[in-house]
Backbone as XML, in Angstrom:
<?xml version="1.0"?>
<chain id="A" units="angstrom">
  <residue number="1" name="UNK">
    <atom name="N" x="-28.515" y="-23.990" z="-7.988"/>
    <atom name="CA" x="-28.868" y="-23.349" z="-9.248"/>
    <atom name="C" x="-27.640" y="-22.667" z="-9.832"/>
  </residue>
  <residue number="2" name="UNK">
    <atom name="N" x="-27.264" y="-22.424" z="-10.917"/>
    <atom name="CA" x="-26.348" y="-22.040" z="-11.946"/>
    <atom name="C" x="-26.257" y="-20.274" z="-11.545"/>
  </residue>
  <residue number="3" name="UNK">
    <atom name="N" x="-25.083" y="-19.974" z="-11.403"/>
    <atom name="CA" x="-25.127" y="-18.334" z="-10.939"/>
    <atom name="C" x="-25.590" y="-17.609" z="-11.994"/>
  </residue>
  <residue number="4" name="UNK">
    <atom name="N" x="-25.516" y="-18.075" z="-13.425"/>
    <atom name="CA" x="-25.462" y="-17.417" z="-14.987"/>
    <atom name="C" x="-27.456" y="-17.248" z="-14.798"/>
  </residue>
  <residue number="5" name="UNK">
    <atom name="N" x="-27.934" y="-17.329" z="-13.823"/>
    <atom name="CA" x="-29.600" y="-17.303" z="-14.067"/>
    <atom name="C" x="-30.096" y="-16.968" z="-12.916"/>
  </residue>
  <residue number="6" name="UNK">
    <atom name="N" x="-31.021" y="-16.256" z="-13.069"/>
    <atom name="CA" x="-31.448" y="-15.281" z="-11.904"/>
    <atom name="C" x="-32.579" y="-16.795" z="-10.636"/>
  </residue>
  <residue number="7" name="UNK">
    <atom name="N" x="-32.397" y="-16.472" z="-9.544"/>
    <atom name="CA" x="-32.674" y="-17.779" z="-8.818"/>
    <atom name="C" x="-34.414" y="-17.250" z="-8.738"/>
  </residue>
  <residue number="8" name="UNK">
    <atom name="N" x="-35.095" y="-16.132" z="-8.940"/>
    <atom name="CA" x="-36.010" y="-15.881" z="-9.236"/>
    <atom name="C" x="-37.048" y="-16.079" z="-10.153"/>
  </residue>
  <residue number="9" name="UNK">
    <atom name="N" x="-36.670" y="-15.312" z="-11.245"/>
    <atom name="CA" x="-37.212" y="-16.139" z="-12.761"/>
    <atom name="C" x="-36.543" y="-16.804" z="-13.736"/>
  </residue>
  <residue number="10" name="UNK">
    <atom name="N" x="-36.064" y="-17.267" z="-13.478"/>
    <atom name="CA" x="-34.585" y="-18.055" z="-14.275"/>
    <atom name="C" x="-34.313" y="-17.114" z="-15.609"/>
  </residue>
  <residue number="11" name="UNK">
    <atom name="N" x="-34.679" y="-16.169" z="-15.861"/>
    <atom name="CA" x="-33.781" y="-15.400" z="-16.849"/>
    <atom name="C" x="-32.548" y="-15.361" z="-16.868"/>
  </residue>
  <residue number="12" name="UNK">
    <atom name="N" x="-31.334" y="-14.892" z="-17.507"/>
    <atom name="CA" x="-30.223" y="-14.863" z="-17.877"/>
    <atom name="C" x="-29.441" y="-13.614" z="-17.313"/>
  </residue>
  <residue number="13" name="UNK">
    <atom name="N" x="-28.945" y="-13.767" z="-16.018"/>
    <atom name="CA" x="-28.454" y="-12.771" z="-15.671"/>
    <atom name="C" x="-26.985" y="-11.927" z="-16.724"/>
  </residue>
  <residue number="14" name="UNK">
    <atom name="N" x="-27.134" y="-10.823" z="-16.409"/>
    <atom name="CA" x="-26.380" y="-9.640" z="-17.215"/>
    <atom name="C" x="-25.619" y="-9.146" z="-16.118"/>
  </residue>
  <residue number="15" name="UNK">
    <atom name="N" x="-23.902" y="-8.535" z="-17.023"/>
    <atom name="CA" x="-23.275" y="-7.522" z="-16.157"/>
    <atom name="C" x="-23.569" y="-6.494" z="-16.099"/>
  </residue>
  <residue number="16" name="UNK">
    <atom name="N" x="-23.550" y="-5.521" z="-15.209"/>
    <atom name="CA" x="-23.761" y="-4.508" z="-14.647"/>
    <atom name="C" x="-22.589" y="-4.109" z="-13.903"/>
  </residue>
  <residue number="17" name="UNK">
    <atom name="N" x="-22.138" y="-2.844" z="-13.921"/>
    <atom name="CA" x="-21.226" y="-1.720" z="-13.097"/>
    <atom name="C" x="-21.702" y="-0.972" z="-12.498"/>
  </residue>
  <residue number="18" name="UNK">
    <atom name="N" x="-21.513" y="-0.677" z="-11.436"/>
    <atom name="CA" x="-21.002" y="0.326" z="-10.708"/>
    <atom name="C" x="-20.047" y="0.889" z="-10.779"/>
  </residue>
  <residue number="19" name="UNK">
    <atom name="N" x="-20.267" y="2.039" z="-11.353"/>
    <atom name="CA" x="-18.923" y="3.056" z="-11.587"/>
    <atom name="C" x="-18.586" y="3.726" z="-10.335"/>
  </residue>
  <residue number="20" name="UNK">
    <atom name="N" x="-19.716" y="4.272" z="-9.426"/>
    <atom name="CA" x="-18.976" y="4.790" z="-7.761"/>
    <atom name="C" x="-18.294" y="3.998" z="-7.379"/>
  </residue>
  <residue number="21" name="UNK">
    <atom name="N" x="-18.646" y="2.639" z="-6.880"/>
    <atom name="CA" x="-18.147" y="1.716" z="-5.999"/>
    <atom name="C" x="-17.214" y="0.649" z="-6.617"/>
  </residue>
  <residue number="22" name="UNK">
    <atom name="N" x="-16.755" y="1.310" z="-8.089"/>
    <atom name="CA" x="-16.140" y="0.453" z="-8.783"/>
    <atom name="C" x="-16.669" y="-1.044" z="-8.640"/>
  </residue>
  <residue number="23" name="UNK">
    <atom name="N" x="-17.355" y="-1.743" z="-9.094"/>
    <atom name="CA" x="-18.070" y="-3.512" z="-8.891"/>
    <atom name="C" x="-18.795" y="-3.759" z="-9.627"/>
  </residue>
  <residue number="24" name="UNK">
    <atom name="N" x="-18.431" y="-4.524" z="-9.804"/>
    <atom name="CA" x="-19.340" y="-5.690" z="-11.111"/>
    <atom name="C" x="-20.354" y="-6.389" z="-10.484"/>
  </residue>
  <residue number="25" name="UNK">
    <atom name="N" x="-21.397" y="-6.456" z="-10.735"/>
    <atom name="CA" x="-22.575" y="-7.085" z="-10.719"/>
    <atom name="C" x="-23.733" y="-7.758" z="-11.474"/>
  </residue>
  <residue number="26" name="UNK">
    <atom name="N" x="-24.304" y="-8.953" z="-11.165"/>
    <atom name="CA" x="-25.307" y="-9.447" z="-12.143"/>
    <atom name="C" x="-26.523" y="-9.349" z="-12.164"/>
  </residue>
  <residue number="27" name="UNK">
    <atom name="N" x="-27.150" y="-8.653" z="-13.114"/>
    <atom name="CA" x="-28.433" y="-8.547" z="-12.672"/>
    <atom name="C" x="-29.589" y="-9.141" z="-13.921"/>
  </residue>
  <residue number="28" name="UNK">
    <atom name="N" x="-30.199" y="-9.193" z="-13.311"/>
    <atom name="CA" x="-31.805" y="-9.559" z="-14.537"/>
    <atom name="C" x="-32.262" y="-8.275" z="-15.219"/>
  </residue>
  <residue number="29" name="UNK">
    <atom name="N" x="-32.579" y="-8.918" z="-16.102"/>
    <atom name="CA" x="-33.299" y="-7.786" z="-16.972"/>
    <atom name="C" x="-34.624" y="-7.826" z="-16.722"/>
  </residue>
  <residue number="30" name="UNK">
    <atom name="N" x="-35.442" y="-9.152" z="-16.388"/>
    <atom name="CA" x="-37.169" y="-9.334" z="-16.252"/>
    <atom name="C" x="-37.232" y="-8.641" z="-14.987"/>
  </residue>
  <residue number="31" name="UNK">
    <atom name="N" x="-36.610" y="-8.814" z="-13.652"/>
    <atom name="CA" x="-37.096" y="-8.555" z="-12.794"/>
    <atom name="C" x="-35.959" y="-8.102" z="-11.762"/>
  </residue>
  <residue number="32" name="UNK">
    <atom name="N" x="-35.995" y="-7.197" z="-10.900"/>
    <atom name="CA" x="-35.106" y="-6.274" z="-10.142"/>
    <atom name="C" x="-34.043" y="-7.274" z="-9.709"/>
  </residue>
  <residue number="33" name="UNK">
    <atom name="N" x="-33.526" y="-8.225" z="-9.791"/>
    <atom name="CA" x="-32.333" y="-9.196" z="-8.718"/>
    <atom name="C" x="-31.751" y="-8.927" z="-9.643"/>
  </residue>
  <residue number="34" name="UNK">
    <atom name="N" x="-30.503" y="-8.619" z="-8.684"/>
    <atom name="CA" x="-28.987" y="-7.815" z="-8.831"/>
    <atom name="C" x="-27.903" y="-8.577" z="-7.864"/>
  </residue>
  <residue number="35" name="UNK">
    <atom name="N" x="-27.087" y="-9.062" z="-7.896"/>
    <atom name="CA" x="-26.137" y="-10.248" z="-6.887"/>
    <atom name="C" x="-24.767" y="-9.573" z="-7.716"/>
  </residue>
  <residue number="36" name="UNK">
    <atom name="N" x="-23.824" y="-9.929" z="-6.249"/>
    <atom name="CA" x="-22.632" y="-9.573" z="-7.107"/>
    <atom name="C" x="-22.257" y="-10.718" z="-7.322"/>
  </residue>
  <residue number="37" name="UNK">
    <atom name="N" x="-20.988" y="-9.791" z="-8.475"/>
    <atom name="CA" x="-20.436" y="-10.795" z="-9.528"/>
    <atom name="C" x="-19.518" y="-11.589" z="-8.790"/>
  </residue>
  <residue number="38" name="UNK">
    <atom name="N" x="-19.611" y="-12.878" z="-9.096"/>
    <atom name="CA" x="-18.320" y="-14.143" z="-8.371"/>
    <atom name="C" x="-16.798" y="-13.670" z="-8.881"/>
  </residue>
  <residue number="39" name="UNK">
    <atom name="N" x="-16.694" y="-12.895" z="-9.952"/>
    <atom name="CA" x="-15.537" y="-12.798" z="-10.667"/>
    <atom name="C" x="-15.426" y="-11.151" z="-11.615"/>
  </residue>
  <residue number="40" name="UNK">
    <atom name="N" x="-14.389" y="-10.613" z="-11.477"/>
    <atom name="CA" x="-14.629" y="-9.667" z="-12.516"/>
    <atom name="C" x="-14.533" y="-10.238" z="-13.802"/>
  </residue>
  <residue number="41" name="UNK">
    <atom name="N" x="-14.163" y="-10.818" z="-14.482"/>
    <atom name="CA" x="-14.407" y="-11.825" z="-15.867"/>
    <atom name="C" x="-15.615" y="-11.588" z="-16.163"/>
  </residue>
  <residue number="42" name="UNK">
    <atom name="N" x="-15.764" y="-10.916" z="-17.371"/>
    <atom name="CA" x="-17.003" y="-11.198" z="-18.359"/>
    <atom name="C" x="-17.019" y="-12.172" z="-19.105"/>
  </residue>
  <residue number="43" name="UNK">
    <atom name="N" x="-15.822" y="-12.225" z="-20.057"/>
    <atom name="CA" x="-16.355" y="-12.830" z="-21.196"/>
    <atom name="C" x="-14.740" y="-13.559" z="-21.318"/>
  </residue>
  <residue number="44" name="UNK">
    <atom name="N" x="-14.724" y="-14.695" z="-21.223"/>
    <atom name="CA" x="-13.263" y="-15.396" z="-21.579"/>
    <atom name="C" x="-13.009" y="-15.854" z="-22.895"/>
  </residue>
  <residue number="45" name="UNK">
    <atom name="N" x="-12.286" y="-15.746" z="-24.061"/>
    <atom name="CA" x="-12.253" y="-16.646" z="-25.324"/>
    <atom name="C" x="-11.105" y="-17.553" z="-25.013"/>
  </residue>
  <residue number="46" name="UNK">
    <atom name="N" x="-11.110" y="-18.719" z="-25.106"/>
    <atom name="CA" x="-9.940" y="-19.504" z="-25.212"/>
    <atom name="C" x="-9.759" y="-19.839" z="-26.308"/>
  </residue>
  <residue number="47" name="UNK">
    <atom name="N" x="-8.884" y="-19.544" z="-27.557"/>
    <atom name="CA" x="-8.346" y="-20.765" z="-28.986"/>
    <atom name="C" x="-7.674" y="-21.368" z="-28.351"/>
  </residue>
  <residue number="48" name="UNK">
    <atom name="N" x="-7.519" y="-23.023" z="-29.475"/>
    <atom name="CA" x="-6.536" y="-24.145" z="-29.320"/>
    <atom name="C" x="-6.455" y="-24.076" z="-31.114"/>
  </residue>
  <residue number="49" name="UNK">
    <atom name="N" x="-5.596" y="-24.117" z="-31.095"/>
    <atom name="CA" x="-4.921" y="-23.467" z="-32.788"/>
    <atom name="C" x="-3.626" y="-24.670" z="-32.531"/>
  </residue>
  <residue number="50" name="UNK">
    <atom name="N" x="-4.093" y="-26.093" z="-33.376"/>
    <atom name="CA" x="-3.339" y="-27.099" z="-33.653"/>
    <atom name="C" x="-2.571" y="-26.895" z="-34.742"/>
  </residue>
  <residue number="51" name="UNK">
    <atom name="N" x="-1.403" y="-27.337" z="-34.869"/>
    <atom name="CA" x="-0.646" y="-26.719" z="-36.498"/>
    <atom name="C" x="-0.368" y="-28.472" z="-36.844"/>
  </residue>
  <residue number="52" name="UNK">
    <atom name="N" x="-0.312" y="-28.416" z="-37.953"/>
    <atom name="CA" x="-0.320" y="-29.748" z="-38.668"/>
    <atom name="C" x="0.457" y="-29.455" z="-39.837"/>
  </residue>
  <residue number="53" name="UNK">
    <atom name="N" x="1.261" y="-30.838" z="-39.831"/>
    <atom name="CA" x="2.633" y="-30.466" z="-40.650"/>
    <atom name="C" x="1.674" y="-30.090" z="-42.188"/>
  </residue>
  <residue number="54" name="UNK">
    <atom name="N" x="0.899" y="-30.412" z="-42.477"/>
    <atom name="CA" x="0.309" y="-30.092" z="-43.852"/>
    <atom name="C" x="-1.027" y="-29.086" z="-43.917"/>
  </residue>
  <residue number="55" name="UNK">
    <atom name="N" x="-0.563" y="-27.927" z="-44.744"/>
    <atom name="CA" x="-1.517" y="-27.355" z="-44.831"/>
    <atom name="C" x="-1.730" y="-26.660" z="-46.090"/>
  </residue>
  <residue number="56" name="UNK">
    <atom name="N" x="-3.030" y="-26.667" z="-46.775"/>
    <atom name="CA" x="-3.299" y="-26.950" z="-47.940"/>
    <atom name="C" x="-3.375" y="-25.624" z="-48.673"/>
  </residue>
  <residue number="57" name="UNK">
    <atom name="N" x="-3.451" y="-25.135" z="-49.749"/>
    <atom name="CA" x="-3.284" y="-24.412" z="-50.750"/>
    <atom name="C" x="-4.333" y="-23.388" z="-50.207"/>
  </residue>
  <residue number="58" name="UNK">
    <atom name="N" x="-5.230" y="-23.833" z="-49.985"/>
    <atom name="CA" x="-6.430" y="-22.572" z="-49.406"/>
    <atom name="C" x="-6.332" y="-22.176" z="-48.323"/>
  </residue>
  <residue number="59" name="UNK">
    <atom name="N" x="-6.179" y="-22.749" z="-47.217"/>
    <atom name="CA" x="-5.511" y="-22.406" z="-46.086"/>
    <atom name="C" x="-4.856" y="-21.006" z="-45.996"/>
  </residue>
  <residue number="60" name="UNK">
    <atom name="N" x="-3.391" y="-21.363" z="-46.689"/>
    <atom name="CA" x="-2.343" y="-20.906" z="-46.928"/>
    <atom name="C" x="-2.684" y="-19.570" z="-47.505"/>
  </residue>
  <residue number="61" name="UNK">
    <atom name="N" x="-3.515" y="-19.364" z="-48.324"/>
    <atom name="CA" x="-4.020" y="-18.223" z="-49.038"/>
    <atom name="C" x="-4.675" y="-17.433" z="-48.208"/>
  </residue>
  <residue number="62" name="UNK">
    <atom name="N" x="-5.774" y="-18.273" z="-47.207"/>
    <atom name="CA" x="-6.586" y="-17.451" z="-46.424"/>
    <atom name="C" x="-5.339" y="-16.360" z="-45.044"/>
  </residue>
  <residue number="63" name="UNK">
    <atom name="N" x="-4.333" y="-17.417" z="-44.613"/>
    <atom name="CA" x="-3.261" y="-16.983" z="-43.944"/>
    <atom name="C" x="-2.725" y="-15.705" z="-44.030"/>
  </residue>
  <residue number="64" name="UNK">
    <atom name="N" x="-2.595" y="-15.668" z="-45.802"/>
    <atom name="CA" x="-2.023" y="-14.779" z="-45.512"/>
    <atom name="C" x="-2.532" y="-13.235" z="-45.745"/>
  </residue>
  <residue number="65" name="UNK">
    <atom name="N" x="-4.025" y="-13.291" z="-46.022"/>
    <atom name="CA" x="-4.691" y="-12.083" z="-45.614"/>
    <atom name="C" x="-5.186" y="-12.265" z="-44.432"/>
  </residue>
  <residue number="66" name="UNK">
    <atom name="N" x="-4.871" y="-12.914" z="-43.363"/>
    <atom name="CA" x="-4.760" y="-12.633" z="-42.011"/>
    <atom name="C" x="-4.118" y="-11.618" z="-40.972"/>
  </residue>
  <residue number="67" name="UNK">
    <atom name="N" x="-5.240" y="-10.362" z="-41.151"/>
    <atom name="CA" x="-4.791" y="-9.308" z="-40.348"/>
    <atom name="C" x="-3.849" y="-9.589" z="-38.828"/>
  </residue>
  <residue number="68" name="UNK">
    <atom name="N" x="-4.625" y="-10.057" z="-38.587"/>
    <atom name="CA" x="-3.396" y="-10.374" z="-37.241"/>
    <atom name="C" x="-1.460" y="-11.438" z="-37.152"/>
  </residue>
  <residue number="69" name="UNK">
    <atom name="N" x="-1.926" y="-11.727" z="-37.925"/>
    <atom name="CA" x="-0.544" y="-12.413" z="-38.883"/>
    <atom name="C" x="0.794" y="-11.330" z="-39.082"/>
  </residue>
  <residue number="70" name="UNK">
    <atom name="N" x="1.866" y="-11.760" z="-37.782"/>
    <atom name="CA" x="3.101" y="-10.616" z="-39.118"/>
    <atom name="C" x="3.550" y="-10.600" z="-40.120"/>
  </residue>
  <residue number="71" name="UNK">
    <atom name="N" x="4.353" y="-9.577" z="-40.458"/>
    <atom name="CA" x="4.651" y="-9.742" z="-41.923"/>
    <atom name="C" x="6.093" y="-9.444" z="-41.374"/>
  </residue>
  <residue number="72" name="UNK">
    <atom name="N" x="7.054" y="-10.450" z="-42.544"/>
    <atom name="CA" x="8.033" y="-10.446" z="-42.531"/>
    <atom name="C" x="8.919" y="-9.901" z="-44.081"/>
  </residue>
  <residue number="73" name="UNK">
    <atom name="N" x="9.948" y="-9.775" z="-43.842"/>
    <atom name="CA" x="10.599" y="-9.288" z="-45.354"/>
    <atom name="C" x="11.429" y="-10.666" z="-45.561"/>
  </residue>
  <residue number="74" name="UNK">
    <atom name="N" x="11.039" y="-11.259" z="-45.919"/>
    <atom name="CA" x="11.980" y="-12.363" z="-46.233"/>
    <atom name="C" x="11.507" y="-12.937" z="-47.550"/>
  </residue>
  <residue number="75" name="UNK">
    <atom name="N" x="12.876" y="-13.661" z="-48.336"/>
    <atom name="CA" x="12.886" y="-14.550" z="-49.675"/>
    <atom name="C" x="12.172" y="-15.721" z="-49.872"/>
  </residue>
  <residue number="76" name="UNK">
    <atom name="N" x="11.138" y="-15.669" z="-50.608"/>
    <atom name="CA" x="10.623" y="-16.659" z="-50.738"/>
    <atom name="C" x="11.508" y="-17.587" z="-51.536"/>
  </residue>
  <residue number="77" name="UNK">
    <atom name="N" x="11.776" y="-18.960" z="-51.292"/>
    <atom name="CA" x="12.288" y="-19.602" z="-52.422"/>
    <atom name="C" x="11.743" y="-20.085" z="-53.632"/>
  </residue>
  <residue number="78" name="UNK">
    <atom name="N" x="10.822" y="-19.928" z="-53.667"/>
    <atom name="CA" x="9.787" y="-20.619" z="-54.961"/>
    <atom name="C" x="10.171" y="-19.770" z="-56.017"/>
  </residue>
  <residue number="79" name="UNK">
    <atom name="N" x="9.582" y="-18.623" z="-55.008"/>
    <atom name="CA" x="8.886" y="-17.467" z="-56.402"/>
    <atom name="C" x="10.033" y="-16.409" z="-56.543"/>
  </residue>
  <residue number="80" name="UNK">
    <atom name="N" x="10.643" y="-15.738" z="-55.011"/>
    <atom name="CA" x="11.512" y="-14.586" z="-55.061"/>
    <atom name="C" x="10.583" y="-13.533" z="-54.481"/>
  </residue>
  <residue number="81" name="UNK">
    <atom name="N" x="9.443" y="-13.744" z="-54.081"/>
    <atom name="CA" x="8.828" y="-12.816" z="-53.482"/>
    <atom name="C" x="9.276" y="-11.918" z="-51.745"/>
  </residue>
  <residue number="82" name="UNK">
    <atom name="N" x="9.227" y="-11.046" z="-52.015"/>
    <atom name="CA" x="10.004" y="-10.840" z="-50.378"/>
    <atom name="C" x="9.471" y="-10.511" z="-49.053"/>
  </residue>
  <residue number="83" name="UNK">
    <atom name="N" x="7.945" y="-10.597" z="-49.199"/>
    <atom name="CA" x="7.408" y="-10.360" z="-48.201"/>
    <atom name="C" x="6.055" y="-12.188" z="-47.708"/>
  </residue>
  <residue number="84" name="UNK">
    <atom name="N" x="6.220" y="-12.286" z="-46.552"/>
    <atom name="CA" x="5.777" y="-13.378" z="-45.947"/>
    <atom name="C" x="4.879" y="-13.365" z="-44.465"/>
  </residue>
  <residue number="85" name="UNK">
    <atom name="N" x="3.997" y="-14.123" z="-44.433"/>
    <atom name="CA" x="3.446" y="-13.677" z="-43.007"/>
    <atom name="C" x="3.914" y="-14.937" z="-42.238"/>
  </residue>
  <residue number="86" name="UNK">
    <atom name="N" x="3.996" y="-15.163" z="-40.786"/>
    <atom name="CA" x="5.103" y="-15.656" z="-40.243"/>
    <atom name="C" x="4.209" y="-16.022" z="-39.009"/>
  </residue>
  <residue number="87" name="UNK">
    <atom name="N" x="4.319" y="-17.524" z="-38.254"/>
    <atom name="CA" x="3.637" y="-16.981" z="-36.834"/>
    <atom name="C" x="4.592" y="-18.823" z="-36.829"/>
  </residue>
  <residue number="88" name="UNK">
    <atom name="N" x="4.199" y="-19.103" z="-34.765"/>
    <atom name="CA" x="5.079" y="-20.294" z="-34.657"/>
    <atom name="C" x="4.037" y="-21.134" z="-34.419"/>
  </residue>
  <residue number="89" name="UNK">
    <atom name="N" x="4.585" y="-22.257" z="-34.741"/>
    <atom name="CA" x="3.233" y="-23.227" z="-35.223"/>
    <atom name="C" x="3.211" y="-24.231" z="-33.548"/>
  </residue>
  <residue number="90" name="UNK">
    <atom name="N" x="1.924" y="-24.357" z="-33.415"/>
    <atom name="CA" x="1.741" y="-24.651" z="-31.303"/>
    <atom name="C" x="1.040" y="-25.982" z="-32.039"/>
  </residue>
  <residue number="91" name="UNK">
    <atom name="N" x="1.587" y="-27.044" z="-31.458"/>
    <atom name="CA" x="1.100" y="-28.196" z="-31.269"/>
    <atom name="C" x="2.129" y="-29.178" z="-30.059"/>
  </residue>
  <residue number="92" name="UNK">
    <atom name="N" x="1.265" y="-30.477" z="-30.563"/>
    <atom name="CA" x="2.211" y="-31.435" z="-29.414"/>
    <atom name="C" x="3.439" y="-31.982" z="-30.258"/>
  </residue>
  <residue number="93" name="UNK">
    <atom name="N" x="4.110" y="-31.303" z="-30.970"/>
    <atom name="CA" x="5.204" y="-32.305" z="-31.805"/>
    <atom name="C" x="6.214" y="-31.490" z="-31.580"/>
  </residue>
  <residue number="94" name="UNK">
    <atom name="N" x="7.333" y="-32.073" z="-30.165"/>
    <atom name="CA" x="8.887" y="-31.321" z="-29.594"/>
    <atom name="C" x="9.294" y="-30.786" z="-30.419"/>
  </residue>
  <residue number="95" name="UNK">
    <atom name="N" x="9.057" y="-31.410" z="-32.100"/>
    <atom name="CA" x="9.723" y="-30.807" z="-33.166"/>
    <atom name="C" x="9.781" y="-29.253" z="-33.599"/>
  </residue>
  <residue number="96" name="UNK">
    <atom name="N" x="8.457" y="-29.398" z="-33.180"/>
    <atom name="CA" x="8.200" y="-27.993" z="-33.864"/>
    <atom name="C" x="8.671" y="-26.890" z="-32.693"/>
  </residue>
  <residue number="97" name="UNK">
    <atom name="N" x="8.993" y="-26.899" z="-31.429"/>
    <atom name="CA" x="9.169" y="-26.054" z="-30.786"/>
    <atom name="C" x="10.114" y="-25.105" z="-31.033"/>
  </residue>
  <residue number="98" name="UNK">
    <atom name="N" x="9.804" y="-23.654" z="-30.835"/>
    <atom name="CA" x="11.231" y="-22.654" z="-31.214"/>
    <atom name="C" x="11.460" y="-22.411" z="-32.957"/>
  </residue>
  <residue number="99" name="UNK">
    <atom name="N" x="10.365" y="-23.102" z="-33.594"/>
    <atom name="CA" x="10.309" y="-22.923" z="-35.008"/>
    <atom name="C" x="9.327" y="-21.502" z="-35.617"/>
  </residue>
  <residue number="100" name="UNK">
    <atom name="N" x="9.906" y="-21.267" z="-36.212"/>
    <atom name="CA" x="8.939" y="-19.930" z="-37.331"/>
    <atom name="C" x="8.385" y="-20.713" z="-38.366"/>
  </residue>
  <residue number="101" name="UNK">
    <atom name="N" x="7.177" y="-20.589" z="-39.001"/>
    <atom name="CA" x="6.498" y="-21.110" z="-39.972"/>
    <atom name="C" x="6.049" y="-19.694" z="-40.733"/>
  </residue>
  <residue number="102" name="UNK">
    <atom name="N" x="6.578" y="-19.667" z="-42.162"/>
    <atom name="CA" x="6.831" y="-18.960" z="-42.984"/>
    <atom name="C" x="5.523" y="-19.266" z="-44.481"/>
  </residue>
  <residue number="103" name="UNK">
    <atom name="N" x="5.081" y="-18.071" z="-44.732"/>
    <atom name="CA" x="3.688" y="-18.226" z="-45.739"/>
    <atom name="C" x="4.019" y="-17.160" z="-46.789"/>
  </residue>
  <residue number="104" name="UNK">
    <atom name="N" x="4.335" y="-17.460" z="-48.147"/>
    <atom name="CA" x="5.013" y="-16.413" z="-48.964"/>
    <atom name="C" x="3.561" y="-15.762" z="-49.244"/>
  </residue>
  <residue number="105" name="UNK">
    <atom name="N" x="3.550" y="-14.783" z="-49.691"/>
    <atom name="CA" x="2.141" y="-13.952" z="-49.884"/>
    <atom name="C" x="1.657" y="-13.882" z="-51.737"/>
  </residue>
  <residue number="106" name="UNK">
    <atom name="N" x="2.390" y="-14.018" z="-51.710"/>
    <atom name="CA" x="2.477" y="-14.092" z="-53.522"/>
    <atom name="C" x="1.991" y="-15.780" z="-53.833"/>
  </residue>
  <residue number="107" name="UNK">
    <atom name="N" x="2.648" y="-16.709" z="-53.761"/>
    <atom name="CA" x="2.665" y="-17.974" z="-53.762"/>
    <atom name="C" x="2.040" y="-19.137" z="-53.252"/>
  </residue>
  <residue number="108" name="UNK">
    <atom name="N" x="2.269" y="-18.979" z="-51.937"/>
    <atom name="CA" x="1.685" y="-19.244" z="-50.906"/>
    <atom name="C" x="2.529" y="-20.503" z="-50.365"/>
  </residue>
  <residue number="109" name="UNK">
    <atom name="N" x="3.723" y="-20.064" z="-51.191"/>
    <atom name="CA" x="5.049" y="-21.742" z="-50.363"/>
    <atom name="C" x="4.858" y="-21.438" z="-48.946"/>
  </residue>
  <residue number="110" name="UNK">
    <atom name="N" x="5.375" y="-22.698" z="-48.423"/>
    <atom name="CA" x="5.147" y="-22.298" z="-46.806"/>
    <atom name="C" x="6.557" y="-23.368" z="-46.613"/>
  </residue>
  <residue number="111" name="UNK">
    <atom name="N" x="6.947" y="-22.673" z="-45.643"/>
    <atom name="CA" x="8.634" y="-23.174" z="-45.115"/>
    <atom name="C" x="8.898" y="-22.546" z="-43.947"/>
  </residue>
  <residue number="112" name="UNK">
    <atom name="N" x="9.903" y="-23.516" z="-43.422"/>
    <atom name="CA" x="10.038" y="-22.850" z="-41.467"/>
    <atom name="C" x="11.727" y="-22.993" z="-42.005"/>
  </residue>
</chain>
């Protein structure tokens, strides 16, 4: 049976702490079974964030009110604008490795 479900009433087991004994544990909410946890890991997110040499006008816009995005002071060439949000673009193309990919905030040119 799947550890994520109580082997009792198959409900959906939940974390639980112990703050004395410092430990993580899973327990049911329907009915008293409590097992410890296989892992301290709750909750894992993995992204896969492909960059593709083309990316489109809306995109680009949404980018760059992307809070987590830096901001850089740099020249845009289009416009002359001087501020840009900046991140390195992760895919499978050797090319791109060790590259900055550049998003003017005004404009929305994009250049590495």
């Amino acid at each position: 049976m799947n550890k994520e479900f109580c082997p009792e009433c198959n409900n959906m087991l939940y974390p639980k702490e112990d703050k004395t004994e410092k430990q993580l544990y899973m327990a049911c909410r329907n009915c008293e079974h409590v097992e410890e946890a296989m892992s301290n890991k709750v909750v894992e997110n993995v992204f896969h964030r492909e960059f593709t040499e083309e990316i489109d006008q809306e995109t680009a816009k949404d980018m760059t009110m992307d809070p987590t995005l830096f901001i850089a002071s740099v020249k845009c060439d289009r416009c002359g604008y001087g501020y840009a949000v900046y991140f390195e673009p992760k895919g499978n193309n050797p090319d791109l490795e060790l590259k900055i990919c550049y998003i003017c905030k005004k404009c929305y040119n994009i250049w590495m």
